[in-house]
N, C-alpha and C positions, 0 to 999 in steps of 0.2 A: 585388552582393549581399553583404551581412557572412557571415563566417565562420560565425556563433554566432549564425544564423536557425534557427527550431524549423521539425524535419522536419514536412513537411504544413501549414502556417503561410501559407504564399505564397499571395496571390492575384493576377488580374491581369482587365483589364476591355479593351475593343475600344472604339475611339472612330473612327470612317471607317474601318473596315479595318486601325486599326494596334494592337498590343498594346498596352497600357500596366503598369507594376505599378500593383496598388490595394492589397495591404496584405500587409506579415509582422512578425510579431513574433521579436523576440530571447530567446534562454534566460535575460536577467537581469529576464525579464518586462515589456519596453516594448511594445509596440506600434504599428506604424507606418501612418498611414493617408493616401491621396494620392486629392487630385483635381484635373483639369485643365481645364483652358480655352484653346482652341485658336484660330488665326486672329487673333492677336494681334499689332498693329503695334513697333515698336521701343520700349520704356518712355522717357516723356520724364525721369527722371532719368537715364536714359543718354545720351538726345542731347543733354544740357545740359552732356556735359561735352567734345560735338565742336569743334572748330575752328571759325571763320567761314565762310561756304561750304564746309563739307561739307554734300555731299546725299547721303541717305541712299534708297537705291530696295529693290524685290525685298525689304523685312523681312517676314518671315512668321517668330513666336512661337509658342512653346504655354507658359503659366503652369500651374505646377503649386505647389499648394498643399499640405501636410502639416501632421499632428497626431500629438506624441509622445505616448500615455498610458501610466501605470505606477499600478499599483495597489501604494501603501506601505501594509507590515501596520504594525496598532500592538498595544499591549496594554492590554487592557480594566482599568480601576479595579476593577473588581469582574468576574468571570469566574462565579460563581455567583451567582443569583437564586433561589438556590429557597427554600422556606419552609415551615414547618411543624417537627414533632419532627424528632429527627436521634440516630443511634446514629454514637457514634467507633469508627472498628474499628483498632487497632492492633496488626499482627504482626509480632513479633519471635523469630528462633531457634525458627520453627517453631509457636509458641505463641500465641494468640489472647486480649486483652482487646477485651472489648467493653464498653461507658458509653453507657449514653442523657446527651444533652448534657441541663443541668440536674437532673439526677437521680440524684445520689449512689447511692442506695442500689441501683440496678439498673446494679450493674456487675457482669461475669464474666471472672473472669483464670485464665489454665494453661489454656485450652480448645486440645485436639489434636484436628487430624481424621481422622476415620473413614473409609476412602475406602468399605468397604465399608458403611456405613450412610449414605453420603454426608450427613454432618453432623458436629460441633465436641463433641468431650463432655470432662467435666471431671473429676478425679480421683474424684469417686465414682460415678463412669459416668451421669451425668446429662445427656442428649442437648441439643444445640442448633442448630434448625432454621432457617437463615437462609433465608428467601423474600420476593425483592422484586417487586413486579408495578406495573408502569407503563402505565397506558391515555392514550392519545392526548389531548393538549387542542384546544381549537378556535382556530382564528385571531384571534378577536375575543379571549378571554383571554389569548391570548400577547401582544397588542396593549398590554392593559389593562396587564399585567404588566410590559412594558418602560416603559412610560410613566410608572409609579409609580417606577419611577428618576430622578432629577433630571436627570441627565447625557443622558437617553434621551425626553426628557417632550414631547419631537414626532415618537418613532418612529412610523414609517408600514410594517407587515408584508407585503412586495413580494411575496415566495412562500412558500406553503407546505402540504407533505405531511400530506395527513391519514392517511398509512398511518402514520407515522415519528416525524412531530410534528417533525420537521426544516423549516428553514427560514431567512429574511433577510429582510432590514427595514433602513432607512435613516433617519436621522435626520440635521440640519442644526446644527451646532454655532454659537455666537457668532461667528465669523469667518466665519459664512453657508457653509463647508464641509462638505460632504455625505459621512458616515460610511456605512458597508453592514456590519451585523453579521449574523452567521452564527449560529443556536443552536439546540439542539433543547433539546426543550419536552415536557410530560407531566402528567399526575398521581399521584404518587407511592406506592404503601404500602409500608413493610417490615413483616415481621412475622418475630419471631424466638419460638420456637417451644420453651419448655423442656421435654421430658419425660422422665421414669422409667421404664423396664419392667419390671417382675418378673413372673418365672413363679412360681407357687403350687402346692406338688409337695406331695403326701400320700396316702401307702398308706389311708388312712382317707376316703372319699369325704364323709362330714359333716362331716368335720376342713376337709375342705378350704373346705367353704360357710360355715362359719364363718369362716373368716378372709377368706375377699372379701366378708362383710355387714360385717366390724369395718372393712375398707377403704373401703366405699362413707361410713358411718357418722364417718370423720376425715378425712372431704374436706373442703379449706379454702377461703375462699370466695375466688370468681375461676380455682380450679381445675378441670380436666374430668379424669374417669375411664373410660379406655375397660376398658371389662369385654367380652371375647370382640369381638362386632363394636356392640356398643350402648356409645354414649357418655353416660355424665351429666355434668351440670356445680352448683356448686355456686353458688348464688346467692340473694341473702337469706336465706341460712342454709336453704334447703331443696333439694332435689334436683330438674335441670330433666331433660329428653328432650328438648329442644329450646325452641326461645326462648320461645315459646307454650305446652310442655307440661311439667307438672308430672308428675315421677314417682311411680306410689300403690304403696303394699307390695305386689301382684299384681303391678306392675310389676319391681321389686324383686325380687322373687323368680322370677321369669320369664327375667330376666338372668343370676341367678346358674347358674339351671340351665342356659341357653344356654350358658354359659362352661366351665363345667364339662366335663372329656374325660378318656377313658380314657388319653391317652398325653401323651408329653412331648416338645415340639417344640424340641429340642435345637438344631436349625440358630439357630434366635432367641435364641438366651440368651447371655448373656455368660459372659466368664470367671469372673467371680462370684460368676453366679449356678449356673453347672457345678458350681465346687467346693464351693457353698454346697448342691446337689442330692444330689451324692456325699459328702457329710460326713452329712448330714441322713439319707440312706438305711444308711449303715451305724450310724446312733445308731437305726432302728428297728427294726434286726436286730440288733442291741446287746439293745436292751429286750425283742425278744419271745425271745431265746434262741438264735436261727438264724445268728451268728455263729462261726465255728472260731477256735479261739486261734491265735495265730502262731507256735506250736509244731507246728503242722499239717503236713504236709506231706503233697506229690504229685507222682505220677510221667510224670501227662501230662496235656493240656490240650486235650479236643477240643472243639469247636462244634457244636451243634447248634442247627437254625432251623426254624422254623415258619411255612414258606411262604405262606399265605394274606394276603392284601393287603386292606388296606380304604381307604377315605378319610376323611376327616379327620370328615366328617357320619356313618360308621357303612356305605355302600355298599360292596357287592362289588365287585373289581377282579380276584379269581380268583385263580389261582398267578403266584406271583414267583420267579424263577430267578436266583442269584447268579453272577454272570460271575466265571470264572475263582476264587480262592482269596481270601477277604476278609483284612483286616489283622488279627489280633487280637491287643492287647497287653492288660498291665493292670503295679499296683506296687502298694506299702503306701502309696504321698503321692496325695492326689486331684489337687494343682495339678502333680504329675510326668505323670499321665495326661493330663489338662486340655492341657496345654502340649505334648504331642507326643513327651516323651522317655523314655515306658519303654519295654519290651522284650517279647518274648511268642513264643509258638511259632511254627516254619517248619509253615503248614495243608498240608494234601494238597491238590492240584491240583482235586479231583473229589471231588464229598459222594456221601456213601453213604447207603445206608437203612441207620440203625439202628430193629430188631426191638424194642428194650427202650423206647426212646423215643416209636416212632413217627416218629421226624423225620429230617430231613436231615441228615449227621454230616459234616464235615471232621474228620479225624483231624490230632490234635498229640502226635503219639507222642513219646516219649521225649525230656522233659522236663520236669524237675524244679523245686520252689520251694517255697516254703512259702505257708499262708494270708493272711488279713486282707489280701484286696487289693481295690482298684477297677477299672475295664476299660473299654477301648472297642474298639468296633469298627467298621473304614468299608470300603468296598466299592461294588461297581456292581451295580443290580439290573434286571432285564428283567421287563418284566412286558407286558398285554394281547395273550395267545397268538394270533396266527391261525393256524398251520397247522405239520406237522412233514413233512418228509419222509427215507425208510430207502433204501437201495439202493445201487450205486455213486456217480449223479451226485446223490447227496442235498444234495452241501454247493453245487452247480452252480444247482440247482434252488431251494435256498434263498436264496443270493445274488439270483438273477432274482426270485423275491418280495422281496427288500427293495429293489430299484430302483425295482417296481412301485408299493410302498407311500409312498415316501419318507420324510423327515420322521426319525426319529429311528429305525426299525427297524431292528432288528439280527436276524441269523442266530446262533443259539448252537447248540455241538453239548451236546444235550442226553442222549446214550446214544452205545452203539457204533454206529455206523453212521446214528444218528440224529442231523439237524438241525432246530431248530426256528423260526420265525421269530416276535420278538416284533415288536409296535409299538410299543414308548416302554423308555426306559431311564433310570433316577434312582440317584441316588447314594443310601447307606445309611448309618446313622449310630445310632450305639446308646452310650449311657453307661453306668455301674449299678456294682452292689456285690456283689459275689459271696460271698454268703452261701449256705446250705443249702438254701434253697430254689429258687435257680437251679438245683442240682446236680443232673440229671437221671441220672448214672452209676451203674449199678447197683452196684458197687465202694464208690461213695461214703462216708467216713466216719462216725460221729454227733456233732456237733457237741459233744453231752453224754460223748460217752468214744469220744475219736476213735482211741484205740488199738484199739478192737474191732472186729468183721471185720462190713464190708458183704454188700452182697446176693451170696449164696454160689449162680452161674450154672452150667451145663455147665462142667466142666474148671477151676473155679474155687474149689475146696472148698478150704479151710482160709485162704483168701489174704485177707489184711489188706484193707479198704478204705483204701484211698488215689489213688484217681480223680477228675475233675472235667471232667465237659461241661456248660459252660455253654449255657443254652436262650436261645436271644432267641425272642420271639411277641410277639406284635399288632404287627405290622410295617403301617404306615398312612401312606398319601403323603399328606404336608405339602408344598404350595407346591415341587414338583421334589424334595422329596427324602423319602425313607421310612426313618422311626425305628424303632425297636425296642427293646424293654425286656426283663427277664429275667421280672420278676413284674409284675402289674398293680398299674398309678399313674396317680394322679388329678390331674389338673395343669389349672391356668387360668393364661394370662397378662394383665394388667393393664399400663394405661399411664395414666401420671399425666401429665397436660402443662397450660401455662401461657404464655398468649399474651401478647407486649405489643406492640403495634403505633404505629409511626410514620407518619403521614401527611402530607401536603401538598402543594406544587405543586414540580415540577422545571423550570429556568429555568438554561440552563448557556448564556454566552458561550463558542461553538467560534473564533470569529474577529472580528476590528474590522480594517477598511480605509477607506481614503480614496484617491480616483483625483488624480494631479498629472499635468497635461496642459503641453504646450508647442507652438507653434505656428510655420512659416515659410512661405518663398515665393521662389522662382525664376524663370527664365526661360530656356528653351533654344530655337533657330531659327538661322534665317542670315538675313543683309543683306548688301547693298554699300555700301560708301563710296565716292566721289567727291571728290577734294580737288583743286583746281585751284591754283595758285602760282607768280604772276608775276612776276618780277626781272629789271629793267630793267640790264642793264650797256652800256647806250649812252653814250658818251665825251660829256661836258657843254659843254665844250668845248676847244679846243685847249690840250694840254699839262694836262687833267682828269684825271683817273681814270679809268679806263676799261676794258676787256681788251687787253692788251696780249698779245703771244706773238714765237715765231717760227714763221718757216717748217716747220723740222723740232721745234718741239717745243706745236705746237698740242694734240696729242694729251695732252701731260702736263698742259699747262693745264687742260685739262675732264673729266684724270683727277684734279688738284687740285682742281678745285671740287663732282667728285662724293664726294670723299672727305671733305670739309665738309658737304655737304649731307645726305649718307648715314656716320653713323656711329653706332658702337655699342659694347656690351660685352655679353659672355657670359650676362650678369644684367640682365634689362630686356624690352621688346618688341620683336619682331623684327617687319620691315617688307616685305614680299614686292613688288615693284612693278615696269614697265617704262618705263624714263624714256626718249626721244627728244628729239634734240638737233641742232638747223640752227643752224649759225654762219657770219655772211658778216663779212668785215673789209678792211681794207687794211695797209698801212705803219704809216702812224699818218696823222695828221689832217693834217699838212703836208708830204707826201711831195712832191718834186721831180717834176714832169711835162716830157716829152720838148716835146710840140706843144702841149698846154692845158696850165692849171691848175683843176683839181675839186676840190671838196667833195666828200670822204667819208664816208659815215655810216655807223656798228659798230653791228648789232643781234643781241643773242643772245639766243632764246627760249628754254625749258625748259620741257617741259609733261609731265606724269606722276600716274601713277595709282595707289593701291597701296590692300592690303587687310591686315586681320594676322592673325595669328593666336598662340597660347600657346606661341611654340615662342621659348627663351632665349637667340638668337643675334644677329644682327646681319650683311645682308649687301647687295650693290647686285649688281645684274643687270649686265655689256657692255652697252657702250654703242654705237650706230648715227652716224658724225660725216659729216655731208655737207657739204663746203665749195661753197660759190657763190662763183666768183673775180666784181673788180671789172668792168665791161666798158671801160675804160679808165686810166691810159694805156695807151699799147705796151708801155712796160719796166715788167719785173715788180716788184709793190714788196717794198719789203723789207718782211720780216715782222717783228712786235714781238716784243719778250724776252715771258717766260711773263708772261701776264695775271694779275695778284694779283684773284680772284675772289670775292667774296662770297660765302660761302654761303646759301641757300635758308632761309628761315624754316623751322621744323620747326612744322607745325599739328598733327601728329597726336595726339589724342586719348589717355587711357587706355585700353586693347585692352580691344574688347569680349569677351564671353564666347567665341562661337563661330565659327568658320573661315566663310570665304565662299568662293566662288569668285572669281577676279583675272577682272578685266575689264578689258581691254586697249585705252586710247586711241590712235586710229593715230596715225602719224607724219605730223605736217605736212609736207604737199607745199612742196617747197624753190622749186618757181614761185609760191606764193601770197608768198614775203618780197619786201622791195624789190632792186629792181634798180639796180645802177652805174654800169653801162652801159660795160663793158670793152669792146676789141675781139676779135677772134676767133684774133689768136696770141697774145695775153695769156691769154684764155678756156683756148686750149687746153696752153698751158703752166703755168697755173694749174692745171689737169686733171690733169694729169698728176701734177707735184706734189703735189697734194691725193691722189692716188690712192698715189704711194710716201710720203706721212706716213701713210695711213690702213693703211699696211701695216705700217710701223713701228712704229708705234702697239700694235698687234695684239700683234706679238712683243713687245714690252714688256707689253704687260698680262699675257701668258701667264708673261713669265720674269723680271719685277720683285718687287721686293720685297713691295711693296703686291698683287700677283694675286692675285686670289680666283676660288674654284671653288667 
């Protein structure tokens, strides 16, 4: 198995009982797949390339067949299909242009985003709503839609989600190759979204209806005006309610009162339109007189609040309790307030009843400034009371009701020894101008001849006015947080906004492939070979060619001719075999005879078997030498010089693939060759002989040059 097989990849299939693998794929994304065919004879291109009589027995094959695939990506000519309007959006260094394609004139550039408006607005705070919504297309349009590409114009849509719009499809290129593209699929809207908000602030409640009649009145067409929660839009030059209804003056005046509120929802207003709020409030205490000059000065700065809570439609929500001491700053610059960076008195921890006010007092003792400033103020506020309780375990027992309650209740210690438990707590938020009419301090100056002496209290006789506690009242939860103002203000907020919307179909190539496949085939088993090779070295006749030898060196003869027959090098196919070898001979062909004279005949046979196998060496097995003496004359003949032997024809084949087992032809029995017909002290001096060459023999094979092991 490769290295750089994917884990879990492998599989493998049982054919009779035996494993097989059937398939893995590699990590450079091939795929491997196999299958087999078993009981399979020897492939006749192999036995065509055996020797002449080799027989071949016992082959039993299994052919296994294999398939490469690899899926090659490519890249698509075109990667977007889609169609219809198009907005470019280009961000650079933070900053956002936007161009509808073909449409010069609906371009927007410098848009920065809002995280907390979650939207794009542009240097005169003019919002920009990006919303795209994509619903699902059907199979048969996505069908249609690829088709209408030249390149794709026999796509066929193989799968695909109608949750997602995701999906693949195949088409057959010119070369009849079969492509699989990958794409998701839709139908498109964008809609970007421009609007304005202004808040409409005016101590003068008719002041105020005027100026959202003269806004409804220079609505331009294609534009909507949202006044309070009713939206108009402005179309053939008249005023709609919706796409069917026409707005009638009853109507018209029915919104403006809807929109119309006694407070000022400070959380939604920009910066501004804050300092455009606080500029605008001290130009009407400018005008009605209720300004101090900034020659003004005083000696402390406390708070005073006016607990009562309402909602935004005018309901009771009961008392509100300030947690812990609110922030309160104020300065002469409205955008130094606005921005966070003026300064103001350290409040006391715990409001008090003040008797002159009525109200709840934080004391800002002892500290000095002068008039004509702006203020704000934020803080946490607790409000919908269920229950208080006095006593030792008060604050234990309060605790144990706000786990009961959950949700946002808090415990406040509301007195000495008293704890109370609110449900809901909202943060607090108050702007304003601090003119004379906020100034609830009996000490207080006159704004008309602020050197002369305020309201003269207990212990207070002859003392200059120069006090100031500022009042917040009508404290009213907005959307999680409750405002507060010092005097009553009449405020509407307005939203001017202007739709343009892109449409059409979305058609995006995520991928293009094509599968490249390759193909082979094997064969793995075992056989035997049989190879039969017969060489005649029988003497032709006298004084022929023949085997020739001696006495003592018979042995080296037929180690010469195995060394001809069987040889090799390091590089090649090695030959595994057990070769057997009967030699009978005499003198030579005219040896001198004592009593007769005979004809002698020299036969030496050679028969051997062999199998191979893939191993790079080259070697001959010992060999078995049985001599058969002649059976006449008496005297022993002499034996020939070493026989110059033939070697053996080499028939074997190209090695086939796999090892056999050696199958081993016995040794011919030495009574089936011809007979001489020696007599029996020839016979057995021949014997014996033959019996010390075969010994000699031995040790020379073990410690000559040529041994092998």
């Amino acid at each position: 198995m490769p290295e750089n097989v994917v884990e879990d990849s492998v599989e493998y299939i049982k054919i009779d009982g035996v494993q097989y693998l059937k398939k893995y794929t590699l990590q450079d994304g091939r795929t491997y797949e196999f299958t087999y065919t078993t009981d399979q004879k020897l492939p006749d291109d192999l036995k065509a390339g055996l020797a002449e009589g080799t027989v071949v027995s016992r082959d039993s094959f299994t052919m296994v067949s294999w398939t490469v695939t690899e899926e090659k990506q490519e890249d698509p000519e075109q990667a977007d299909l889609s169609t219809g309007d198009k907005w470019d959006f280009n961000e650079n260094s933070g900053t956002l242009t936007i161009k509808r394609a073909n449409s010069p004139d609906e371009t927007y550039e410098g848009l920065t985003y809002d995280a907390e408006k979650n939207a794009y607005k542009d240097s005169s705070g003019t919002l920009y709503t990006i919303t795209e919504t994509t619903t699902v297309a059907n199979k048969e349009d996505v069908e249609k839609w690829l088709r209408a590409n030249e390149a794709y114009k026999n796509a066929t849509v193989t799968s695909f989600n109608k949750e997602t719009g995701i999906g693949t499809a195949t088409y057959t290129d010119e070369n009849n190759v079969e492509h699989t593209i990958r794409f998701t699929s839709g139908n498109r809207t964008l809609l970007i979204t421009r609007s304005e908000m202004k808040t409409i602030i005016n101590v003068d409640e008719a002041a105020l209806r005027t100026e959202i009649r003269k806004e409804l009145d220079s609505l331009e067409e294609g534009w909507q005006l949202k006044v309070g929660n009713q939206v108009v839009t402005r179309r053939n030059k008249e005023l709609w309610l919706s796409d069917t209804e026409k707005a009638t003056e009853e109507d018209i005046i029915r919104i403006i009162n809807d929109a119309v509120h006694s407070f000022v929802d400070f959380k939604n207003m920009s910066r501004a339109e804050l300092i455009q709020h606080l500029e605008a409030a001290k130009a009407d205490a400018d005008k009605a007189g209720l300004s101090y000059s900034e020659s003004t000065s005083f000696d402390h700065a406390d708070l005073d609040i006016e607990t009562n809570l309402k909602d935004e439609k005018g309901n009771d929500l009961g008392k509100a309790f300030i947690i812990d001491s609110p922030t309160y700053t104020f300065g002469h610059s409205a955008s130094t307030v606005v921005d966070g960076k003026a300064t103001g008195p350290k409040l006391a921890s715990n409001a008090t009843y003040d008797d002159f006010s009525k109200k709840m007092e934080y004391r800002g003792t002892g500290y000095n400034y002068t008039a004509n400033n702006y203020y704000s103020v934020t803080g946490k506020v607790a409000y919908g009371k269920d229950q208080s309780f006095n006593g030792r375990d008060a604050k234990n027992k309060a605790d144990a009701r706000v786990k009961e309650l959950g949700g946002d209740a808090i415990a406040v210690q509301t007195g000495s020894g008293t704890w109370t438990v609110f449900q809901h707590t909202a943060d607090l938020l108050a702007y304003g101008y601090m003119d004379s009419d906020s100034n609830t301090c009996r000490n207080k100056p006159d704004p008309a001849a602020p050197s002369t002496q305020g309201h003269k209290g207990p212990g207070d006789h002859d003392k200059p006015g120069n006090g100031y506690d500022l009042l917040l009242k009508n404290l009213t939860l907005i959307n999680g947080t409750v405002v507060a103002q010092s005097k009553t203000t009449y405020s509407a907020t307005l939203t001017k906004s202007k739709c343009s919307t892109a449409s059409g179909r979305l058609l995006e190539i995520t991928g293009l492939s094509h599968i490249e496949s390759s193909e082979g085939s094997g064969y793995f088993g075992s056989y035997d070979l049989t190879t039969t090779d017969h060489t005649d070295f029988t003497t032709t006749e006298c004084g022929g060619k023949g085997v020739k030898g001696t006495g003592h060196g018979i042995f080296e003869s037929i180690r010469s001719f195995f060394e001809k027959a069987f040889t090799g090098t390091t590089e090649g196919t090695r030959y595994d075999g057990t070769l057997n070898y009967t030699y009978t001979t005499d003198s030579d062909c005219t040896a001198a005879v004592v009593a007769k004279k005979d004809t002698y005949h020299t036969v030496a046979n050679v028969s051997y078997q062999y199998t191979t196998t893939e191993t790079r060496t080259s070697y001959r097995d010992d060999s078995t030498v049985v001599v058969v003496p002649p059976t006449t004359p008496d005297e022993a003949p002499q034996t020939p010089e070493t026989p110059e032997l033939q070697p053996a024809q080499d028939t074997v084949p190209d090695a086939p693939v796999l090892p056999l087992d050696i199958v081993v032809r016995p040794v011919q029995d030495a009574h089936a060759l011809p007979q001489t017909g020696v007599n029996w002290w020839t016979a057995f001096c021949m014997a014996v002989s033959g019996f010390s060459l075969m010994a000699a023999g031995a040790f020379a094979s073990l410690t000559g040059k040529n041994a092998r092991h």
